[in-house]
N, CA, C and O of each residue as an XYZ file, in Angstrom:
472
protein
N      43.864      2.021      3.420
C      45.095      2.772      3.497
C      46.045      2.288      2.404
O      46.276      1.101      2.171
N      46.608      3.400      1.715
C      46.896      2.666      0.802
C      48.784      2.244      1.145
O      49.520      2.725      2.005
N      49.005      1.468      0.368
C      50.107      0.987      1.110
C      51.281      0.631     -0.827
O      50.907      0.464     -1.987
N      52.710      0.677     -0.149
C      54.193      1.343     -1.212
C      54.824     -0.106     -0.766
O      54.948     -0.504      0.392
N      55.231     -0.869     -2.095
C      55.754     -2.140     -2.104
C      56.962     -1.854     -2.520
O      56.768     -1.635     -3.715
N      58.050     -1.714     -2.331
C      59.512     -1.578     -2.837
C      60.038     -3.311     -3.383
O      59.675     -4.252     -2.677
N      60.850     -3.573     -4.596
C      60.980     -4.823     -4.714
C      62.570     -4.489     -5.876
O      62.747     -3.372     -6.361
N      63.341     -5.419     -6.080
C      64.648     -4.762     -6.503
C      65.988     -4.794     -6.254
O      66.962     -4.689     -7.000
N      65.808     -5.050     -4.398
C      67.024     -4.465     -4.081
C      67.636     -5.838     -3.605
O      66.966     -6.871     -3.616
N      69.116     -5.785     -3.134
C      69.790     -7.365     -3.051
C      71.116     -6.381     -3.176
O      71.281     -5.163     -3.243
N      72.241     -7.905     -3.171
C      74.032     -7.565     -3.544
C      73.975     -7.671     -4.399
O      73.392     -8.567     -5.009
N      74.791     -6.447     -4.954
C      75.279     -6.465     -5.924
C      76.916     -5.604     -6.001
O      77.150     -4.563     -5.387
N      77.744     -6.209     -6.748
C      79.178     -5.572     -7.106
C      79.019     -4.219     -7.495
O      78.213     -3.570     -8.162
N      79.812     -4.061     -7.008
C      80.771     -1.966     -7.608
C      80.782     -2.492     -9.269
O      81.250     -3.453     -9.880
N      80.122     -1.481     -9.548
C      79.919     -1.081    -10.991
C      78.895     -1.951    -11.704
O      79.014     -2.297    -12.879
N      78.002     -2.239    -11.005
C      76.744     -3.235    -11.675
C      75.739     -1.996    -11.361
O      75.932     -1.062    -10.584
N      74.621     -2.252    -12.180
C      73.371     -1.628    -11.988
C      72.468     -2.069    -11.526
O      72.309     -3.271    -11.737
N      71.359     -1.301    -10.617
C      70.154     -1.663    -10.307
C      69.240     -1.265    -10.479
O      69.175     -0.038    -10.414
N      67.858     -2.112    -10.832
C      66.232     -1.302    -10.637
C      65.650     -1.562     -9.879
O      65.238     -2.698     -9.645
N      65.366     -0.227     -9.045
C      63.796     -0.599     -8.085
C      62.708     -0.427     -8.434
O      62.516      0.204     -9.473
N      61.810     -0.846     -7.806
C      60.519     -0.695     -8.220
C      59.790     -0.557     -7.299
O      60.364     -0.881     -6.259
N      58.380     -0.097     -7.084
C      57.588      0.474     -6.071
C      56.552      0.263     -6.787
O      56.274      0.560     -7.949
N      55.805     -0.484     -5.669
C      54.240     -0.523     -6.818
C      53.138      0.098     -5.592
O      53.399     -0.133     -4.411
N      52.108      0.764     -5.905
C      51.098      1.059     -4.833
C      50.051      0.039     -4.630
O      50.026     -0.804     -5.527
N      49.146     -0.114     -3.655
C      48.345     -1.238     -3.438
C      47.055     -0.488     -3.710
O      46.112     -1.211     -3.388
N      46.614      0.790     -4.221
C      45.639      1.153     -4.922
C      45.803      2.155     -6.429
O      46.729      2.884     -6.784
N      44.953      1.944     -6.857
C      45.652      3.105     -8.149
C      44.222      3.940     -7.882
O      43.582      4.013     -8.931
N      43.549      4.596     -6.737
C      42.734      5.460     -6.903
C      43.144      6.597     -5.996
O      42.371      7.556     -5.990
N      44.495      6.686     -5.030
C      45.258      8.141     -4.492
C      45.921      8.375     -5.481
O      46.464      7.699     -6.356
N      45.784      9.756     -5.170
C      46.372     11.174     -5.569
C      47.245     11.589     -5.495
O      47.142     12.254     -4.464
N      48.830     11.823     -6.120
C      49.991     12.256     -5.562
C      50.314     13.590     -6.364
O      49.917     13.918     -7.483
N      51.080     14.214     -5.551
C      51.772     15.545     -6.424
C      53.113     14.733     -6.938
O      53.603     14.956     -8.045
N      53.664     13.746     -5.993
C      55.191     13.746     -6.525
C      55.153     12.268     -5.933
O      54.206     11.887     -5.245
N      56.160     11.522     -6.219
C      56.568     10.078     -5.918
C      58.237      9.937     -5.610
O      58.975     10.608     -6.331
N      58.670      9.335     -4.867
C      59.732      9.508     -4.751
C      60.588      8.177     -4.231
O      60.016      7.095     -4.100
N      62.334      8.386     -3.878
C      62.913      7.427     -3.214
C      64.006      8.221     -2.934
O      64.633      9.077     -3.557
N      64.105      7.501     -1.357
C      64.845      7.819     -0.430
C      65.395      6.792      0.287
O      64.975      5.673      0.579
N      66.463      7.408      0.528
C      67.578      6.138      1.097
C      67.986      6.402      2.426
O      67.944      7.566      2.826
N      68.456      5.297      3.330
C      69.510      5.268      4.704
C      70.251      4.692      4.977
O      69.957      3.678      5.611
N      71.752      4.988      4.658
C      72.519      4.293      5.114
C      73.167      3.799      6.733
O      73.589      4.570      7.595
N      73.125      3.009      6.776
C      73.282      2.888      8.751
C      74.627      4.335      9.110
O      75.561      4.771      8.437
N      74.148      4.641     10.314
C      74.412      5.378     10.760
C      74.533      6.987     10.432
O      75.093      7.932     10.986
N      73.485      6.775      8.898
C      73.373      8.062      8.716
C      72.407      8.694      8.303
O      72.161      8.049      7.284
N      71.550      9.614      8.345
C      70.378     10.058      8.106
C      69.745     10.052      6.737
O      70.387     10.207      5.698
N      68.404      9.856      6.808
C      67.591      9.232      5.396
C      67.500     10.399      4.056
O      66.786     11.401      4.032
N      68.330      9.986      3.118
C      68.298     11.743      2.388
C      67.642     11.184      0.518
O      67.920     10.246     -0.230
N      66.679     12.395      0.441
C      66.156     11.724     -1.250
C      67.320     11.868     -1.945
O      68.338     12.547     -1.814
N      66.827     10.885     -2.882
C      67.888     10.437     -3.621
C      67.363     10.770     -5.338
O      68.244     11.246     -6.054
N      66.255     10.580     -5.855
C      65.304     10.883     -6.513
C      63.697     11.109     -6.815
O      63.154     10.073     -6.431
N      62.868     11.860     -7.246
C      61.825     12.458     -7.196
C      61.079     12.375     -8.238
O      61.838     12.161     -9.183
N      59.902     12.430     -8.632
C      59.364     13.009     -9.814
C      57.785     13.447     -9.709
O      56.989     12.786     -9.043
N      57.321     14.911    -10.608
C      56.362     15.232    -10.074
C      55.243     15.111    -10.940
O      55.307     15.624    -12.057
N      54.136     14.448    -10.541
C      53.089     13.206    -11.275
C      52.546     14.327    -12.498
O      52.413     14.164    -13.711
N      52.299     15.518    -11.630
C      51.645     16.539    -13.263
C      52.686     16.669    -14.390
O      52.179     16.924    -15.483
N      54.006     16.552    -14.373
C      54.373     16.761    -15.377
C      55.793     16.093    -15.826
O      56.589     16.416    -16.707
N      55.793     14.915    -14.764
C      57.044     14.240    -14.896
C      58.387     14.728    -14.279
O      59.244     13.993    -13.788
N      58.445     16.419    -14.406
C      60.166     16.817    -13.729
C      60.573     15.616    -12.606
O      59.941     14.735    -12.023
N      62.151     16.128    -12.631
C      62.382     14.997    -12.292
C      63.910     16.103    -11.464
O      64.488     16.995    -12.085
N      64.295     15.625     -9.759
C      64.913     15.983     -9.480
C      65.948     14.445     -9.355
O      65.555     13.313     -9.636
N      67.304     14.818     -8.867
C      68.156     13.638     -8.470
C      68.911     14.513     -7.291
O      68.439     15.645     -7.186
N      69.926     14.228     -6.438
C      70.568     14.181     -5.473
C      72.207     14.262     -6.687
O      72.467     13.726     -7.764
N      72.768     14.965     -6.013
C      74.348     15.272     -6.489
C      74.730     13.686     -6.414
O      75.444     13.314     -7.346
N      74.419     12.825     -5.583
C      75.761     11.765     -5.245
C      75.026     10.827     -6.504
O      75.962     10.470     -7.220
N      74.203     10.484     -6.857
C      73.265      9.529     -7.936
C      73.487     10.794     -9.240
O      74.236     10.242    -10.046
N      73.367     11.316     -9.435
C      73.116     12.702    -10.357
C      73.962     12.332    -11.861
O      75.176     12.491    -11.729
N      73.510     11.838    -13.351
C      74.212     11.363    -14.157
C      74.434      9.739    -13.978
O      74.963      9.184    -14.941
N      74.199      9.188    -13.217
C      74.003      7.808    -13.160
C      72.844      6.976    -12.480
O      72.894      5.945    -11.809
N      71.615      7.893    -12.938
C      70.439      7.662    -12.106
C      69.154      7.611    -13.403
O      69.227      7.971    -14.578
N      68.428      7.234    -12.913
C      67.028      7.394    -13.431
C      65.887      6.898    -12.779
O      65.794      5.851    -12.137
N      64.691      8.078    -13.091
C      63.410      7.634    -12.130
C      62.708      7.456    -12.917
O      63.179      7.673    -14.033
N      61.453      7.052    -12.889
C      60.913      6.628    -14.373
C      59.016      6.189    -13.628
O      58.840      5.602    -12.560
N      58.048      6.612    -14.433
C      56.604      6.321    -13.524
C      56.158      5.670    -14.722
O      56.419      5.756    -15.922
N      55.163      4.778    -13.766
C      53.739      4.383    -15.459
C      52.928      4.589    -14.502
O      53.070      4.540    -13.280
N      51.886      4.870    -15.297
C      50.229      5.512    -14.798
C      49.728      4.605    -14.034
O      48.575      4.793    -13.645
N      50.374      3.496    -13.648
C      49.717      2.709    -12.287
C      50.410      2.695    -11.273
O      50.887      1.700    -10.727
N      50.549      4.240    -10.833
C      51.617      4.790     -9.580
C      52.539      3.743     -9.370
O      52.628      3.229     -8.255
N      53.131      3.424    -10.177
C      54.727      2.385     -9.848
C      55.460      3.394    -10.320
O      55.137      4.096    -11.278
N      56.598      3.512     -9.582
C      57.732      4.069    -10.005
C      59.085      3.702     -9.830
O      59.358      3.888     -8.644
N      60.160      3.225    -10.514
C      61.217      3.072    -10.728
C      62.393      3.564    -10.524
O      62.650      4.667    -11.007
N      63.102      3.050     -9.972
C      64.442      3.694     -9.939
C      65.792      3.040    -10.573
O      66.229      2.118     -9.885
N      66.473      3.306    -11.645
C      68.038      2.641    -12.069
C      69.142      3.324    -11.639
O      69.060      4.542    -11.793
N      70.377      2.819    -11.035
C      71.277      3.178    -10.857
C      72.440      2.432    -11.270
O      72.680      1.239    -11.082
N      73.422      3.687    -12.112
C      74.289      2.798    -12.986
C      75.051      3.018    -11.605
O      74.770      3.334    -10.449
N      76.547      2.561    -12.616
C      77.923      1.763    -12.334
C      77.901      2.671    -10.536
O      78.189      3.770    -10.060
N      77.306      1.204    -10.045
C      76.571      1.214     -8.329
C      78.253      1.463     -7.238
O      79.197      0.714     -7.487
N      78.336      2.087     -6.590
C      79.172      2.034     -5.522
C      79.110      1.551     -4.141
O      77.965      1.687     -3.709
N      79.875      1.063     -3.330
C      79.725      0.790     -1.747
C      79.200      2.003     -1.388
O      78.508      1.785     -0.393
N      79.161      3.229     -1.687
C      78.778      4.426     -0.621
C      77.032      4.390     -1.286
O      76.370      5.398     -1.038
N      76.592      3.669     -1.801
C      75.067      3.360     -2.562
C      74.283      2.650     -1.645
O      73.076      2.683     -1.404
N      75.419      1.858     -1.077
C      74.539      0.671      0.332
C      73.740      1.228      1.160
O      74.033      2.022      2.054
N      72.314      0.655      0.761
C      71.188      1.460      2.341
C      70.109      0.802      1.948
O      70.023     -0.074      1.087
N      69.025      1.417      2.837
C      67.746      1.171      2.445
C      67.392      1.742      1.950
O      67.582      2.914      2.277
N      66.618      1.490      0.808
C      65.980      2.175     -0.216
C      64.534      2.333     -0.234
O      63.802      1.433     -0.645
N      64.013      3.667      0.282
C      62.322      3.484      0.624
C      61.692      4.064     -0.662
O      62.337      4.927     -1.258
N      60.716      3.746     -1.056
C      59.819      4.708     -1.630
C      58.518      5.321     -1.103
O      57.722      4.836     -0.299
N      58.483      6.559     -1.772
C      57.298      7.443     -0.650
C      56.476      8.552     -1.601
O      56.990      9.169     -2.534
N      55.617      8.624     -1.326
C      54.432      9.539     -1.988
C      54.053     10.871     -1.442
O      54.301     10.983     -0.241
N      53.564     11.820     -1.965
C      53.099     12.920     -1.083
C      52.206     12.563     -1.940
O      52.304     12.123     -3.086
N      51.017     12.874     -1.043
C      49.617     13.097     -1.775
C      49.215     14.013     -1.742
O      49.753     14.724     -0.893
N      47.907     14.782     -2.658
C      47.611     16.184     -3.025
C      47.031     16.352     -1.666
O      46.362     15.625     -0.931
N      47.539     17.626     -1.575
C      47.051     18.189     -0.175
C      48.357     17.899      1.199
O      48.675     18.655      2.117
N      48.811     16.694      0.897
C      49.972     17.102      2.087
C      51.392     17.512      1.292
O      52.034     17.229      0.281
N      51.432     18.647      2.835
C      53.100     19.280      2.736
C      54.548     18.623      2.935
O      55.623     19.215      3.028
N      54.290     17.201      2.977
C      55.110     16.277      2.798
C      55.811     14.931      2.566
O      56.308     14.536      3.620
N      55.925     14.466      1.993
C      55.758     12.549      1.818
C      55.176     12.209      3.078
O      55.638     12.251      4.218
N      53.875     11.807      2.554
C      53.093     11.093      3.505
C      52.872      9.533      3.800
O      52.529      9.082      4.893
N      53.133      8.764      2.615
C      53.107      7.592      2.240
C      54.302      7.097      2.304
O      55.096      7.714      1.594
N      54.867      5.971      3.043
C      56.329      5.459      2.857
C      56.399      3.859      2.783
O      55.799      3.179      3.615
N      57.079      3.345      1.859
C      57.087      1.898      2.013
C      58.199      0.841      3.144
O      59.137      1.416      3.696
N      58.087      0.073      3.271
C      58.781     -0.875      4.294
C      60.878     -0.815      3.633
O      61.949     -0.981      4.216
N      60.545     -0.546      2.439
C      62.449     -0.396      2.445
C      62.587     -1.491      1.578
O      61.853     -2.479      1.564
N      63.553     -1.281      0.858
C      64.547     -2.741     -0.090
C      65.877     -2.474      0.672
O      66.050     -1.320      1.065
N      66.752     -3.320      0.906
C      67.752     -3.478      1.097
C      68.901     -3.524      0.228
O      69.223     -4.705      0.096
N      69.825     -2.593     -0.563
C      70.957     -2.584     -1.382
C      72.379     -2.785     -0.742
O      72.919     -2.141      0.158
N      72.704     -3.565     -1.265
C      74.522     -3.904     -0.471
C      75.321     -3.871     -1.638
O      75.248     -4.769     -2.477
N      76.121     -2.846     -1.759
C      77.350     -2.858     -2.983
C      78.611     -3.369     -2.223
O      79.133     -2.812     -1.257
N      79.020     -4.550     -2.839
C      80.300     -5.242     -2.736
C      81.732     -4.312     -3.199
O      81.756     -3.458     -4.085
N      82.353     -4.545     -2.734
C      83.580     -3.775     -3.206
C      84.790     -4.669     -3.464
O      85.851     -4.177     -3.849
């Protein structure tokens, strides 16, 4: 089974940047798209950024949107930067896979933890 390592996340101050990273524990599944998604306590888990393995597009979320980037290398790791970081940024940060054939992120990793200081 293949299994999504998230690594990256920690405190950090309002207006610092961060990278996550996600590495897979096989490089022989199949994905249409790779992604990361966040939860902040008490509020429901919403993507934040996407990208789709045939051809790279790349969606973002309005609230990250211009201060974001997702980024893949061919050994299903995928990346996430977020500039000048805010308190409303604080959550868990999962990464998750759909693989060819399912209709929805099927694969999800255990979470990084982000805390923006204010």
């Amino acid at each position: 089974q293949v299994q999504l390592v998230e690594s990256g996340g920690g405190l950090v101050q309002t207006g610092d940047s961060l990278r996550l990273s996600c590495a897979a524990s096989t490089r022989t599944f199949s994905v249409t798209a790779m992604a990361w998604f966040r939860q902040a306590p008490g509020k429901e888990r919403e993507l934040v950024a996407s990208i789709r393995w045939s051809n790279g597009d790349t969606y973002y979320a309005d609230s990250v949107k211009g201060r974001s980037s997702i980024s893949r290398d061919l050994a299903y790791r995928i990346y996430l930067r977020i500039n000048t970081l805010k308190p409303d940024d604080t959550a868990v940060y999962y990464c998750a896979a759909q693989r060819i054939g399912a209709t929805r992120y099927d694969v999800w990793g255990q979470g990084t933890q982000v805390t923006v200081s204010s």
